[in-house]
Backbone as CSV, one residue per row, in Angstrom:
resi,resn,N_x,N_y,N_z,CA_x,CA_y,CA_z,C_x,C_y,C_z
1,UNK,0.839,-1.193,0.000,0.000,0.000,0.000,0.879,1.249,0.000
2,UNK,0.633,2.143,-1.002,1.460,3.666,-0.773,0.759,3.878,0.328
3,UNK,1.703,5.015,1.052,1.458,5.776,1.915,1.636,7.019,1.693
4,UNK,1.030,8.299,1.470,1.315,9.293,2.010,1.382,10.488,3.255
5,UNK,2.378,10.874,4.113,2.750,11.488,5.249,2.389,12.565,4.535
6,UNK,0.957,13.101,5.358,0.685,14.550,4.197,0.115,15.746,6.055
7,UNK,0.710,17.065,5.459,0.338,18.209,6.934,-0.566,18.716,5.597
8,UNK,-1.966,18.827,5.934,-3.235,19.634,4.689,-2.494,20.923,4.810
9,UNK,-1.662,21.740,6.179,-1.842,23.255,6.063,-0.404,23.527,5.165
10,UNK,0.373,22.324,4.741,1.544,22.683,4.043,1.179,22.666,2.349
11,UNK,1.494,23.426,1.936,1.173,23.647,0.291,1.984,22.945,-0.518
12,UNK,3.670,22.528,-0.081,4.087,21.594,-0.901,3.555,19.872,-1.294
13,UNK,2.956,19.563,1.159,2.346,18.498,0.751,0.606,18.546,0.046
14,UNK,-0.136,19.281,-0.186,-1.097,19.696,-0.691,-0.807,19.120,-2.475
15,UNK,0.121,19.751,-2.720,0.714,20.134,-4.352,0.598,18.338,-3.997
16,UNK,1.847,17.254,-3.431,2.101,16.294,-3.825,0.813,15.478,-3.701
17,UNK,-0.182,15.608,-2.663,-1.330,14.825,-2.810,-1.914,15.400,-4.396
18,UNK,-2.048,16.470,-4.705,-2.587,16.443,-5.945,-2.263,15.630,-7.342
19,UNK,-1.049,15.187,-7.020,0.087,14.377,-8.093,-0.642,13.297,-7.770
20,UNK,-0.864,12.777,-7.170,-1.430,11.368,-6.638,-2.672,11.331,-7.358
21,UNK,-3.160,12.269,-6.390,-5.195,11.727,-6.965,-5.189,11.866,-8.263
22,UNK,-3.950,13.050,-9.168,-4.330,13.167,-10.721,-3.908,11.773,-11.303
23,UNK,-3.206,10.822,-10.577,-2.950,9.696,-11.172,-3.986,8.581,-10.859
24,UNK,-5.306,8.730,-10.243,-5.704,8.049,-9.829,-5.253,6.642,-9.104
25,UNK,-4.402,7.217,-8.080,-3.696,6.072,-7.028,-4.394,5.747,-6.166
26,UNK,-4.415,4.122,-5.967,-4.933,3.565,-4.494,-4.061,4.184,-3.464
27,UNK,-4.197,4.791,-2.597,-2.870,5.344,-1.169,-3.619,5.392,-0.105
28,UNK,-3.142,5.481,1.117,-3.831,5.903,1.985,-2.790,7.118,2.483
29,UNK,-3.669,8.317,3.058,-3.447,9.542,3.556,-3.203,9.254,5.155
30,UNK,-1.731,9.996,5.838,-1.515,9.564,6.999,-1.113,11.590,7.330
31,UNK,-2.348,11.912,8.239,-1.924,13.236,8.705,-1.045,13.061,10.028
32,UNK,0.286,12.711,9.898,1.264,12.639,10.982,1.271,13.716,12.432
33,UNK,0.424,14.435,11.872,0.320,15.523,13.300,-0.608,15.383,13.936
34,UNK,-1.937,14.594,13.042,-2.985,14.542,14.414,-2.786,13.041,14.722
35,UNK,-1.945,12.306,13.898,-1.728,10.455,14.382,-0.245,10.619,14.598
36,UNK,0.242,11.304,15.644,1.614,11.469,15.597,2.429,9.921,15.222
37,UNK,3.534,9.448,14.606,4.418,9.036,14.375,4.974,8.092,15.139
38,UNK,5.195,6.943,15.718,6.084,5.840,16.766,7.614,6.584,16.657
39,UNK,8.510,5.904,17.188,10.062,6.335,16.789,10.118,4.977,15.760
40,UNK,9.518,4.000,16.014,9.795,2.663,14.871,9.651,3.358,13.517
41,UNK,8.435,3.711,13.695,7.311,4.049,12.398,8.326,5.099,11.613
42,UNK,9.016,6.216,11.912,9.831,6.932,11.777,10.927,6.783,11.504
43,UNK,11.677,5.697,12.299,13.078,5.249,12.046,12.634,4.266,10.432
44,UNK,11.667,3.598,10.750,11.407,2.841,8.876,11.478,3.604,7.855
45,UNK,10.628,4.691,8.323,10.679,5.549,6.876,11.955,6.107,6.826
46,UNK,12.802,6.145,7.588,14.084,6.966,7.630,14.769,6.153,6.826
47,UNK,14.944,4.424,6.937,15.757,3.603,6.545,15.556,3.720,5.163
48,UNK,13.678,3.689,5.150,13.424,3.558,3.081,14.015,4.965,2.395
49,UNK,13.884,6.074,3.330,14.806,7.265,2.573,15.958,6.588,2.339
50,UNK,16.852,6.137,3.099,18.345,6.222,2.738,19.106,7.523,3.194
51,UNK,18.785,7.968,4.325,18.969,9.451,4.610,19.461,9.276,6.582
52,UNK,20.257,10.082,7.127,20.242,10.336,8.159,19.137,10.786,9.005
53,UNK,18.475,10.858,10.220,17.530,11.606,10.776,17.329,12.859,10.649
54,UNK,18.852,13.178,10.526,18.731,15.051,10.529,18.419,15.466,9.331
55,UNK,18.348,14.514,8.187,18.065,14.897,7.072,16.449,14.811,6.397
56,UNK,15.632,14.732,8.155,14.759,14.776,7.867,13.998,15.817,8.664
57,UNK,14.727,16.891,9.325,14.587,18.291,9.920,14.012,18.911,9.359
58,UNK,12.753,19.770,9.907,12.469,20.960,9.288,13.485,21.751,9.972
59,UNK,14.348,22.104,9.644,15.414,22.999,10.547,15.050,24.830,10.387
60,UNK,13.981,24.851,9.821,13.759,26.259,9.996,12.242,26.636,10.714
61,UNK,12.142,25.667,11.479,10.849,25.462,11.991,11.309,26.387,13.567
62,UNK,10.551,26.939,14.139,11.081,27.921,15.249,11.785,26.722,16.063
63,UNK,10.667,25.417,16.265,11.139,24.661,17.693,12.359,24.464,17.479
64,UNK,12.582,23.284,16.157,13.926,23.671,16.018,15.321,24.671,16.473
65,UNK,15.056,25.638,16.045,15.960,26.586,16.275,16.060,26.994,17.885
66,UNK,14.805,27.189,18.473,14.513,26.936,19.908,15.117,26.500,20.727
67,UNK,14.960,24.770,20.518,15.304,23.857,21.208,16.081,23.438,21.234
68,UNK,16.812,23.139,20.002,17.694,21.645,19.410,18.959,22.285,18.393
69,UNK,19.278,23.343,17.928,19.398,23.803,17.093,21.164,24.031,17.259
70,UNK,20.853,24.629,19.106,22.135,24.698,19.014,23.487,23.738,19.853
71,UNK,22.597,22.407,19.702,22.699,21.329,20.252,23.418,20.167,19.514
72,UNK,24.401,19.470,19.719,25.143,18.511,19.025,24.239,17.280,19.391
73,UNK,23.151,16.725,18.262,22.416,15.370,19.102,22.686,14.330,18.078
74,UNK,22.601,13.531,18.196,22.500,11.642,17.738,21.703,11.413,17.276
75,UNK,21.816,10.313,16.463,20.618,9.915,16.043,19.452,9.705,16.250
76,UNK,19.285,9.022,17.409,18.796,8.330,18.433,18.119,10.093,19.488
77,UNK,18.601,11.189,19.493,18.269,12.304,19.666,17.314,12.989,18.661
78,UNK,18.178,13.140,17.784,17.374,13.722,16.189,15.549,12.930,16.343
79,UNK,15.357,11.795,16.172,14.308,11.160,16.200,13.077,11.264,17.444
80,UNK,13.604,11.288,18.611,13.271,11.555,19.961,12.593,13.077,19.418
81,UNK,13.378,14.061,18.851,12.852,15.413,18.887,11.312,15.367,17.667
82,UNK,12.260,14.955,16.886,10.515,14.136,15.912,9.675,14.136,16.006
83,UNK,9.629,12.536,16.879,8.366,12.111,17.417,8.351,12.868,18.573
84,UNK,8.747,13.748,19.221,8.292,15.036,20.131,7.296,15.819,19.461
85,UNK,7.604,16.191,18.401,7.150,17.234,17.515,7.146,16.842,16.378
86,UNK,6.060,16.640,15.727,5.836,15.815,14.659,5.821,17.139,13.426
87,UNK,5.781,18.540,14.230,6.506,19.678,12.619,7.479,19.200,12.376
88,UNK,8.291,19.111,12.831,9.425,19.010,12.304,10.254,18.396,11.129
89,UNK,9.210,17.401,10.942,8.917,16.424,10.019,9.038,17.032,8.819
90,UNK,10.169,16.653,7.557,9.891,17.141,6.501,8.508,16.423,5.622
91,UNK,8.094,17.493,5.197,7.199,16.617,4.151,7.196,16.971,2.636
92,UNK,6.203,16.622,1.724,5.292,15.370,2.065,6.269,13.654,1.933
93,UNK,5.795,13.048,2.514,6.955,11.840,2.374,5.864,10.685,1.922
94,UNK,6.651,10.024,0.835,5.756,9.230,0.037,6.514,7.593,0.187
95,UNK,5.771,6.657,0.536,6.278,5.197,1.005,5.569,4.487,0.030
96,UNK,6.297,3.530,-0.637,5.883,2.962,-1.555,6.603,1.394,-0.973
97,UNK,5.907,0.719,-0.555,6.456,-0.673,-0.124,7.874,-0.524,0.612
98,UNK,9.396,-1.035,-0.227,10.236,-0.570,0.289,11.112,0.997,0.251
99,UNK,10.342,1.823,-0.899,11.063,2.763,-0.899,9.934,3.782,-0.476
100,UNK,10.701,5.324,-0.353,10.275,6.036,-0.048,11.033,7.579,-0.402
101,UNK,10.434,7.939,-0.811,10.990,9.517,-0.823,10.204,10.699,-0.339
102,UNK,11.169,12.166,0.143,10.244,13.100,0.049,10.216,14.096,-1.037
103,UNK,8.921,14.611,-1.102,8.274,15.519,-2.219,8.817,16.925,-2.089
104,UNK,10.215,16.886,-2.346,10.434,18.093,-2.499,11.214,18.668,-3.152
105,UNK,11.084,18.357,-4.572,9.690,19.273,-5.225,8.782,18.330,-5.113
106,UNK,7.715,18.483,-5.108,6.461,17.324,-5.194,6.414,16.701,-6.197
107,UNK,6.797,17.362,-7.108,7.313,15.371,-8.344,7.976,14.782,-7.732
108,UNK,8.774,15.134,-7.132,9.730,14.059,-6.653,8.963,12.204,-6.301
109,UNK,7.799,12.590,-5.786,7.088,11.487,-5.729,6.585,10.842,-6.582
110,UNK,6.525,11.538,-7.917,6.534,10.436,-9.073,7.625,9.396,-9.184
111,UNK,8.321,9.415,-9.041,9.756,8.932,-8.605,9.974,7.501,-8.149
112,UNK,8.552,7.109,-7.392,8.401,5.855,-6.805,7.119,5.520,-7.177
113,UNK,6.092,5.968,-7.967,4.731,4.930,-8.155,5.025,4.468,-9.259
């Protein structure tokens, strides 16, 4: 089953759900902020990126900069702040069985259906 990790109030993930439905895809829609995220659930999609945790920062998000920003953390940190705060989360992130990418640019998710 695709998955898409979609925030409705973000316009890039908005744009990438539109790529979808114009393809008429089976997916299911996962709003990660009101079903916040496991650290499992998170660390998987991290693995199908192929990407570090931090490379999945909104790093210009205030909490960020706030909190964590000026902080040397781990992996195992990076993720913890995450699933703390599920903004932080880049999006939109598109899971396709084993792979996964994020939409940014929002083609980018053509990329994997």
């Amino acid at each position: 089953m695709i998955k898409l990790y979609h925030n409705p109030r973000c316009s890039k993930s908005r744009e990438g759900l539109a790529i979808l439905k114009d393809r008429n895809l089976d997916f299911e829609i996962v709003e990660y902020l009101k079903a916040p995220l496991t650290k499992e659930e998170l660390s998987d999609i991290i693995k199908k990126l192929n990407i570090a945790p931090i490379d999945l920062v909104r790093k210009n998000e205030s909490i960020w900069k706030e909190k964590y920003k000026s902080q040397n953390l781990d992996n195992e940190q990076v993720l913890n702040a995450m699933v703390e705060h599920p903004k932080l989360i880049e999006r939109p992130i598109l899971v396709n069985e084993n792979l996964a990418v994020v939409g940014r640019p929002p083609e980018q998710l053509i990329s994997i259906i």
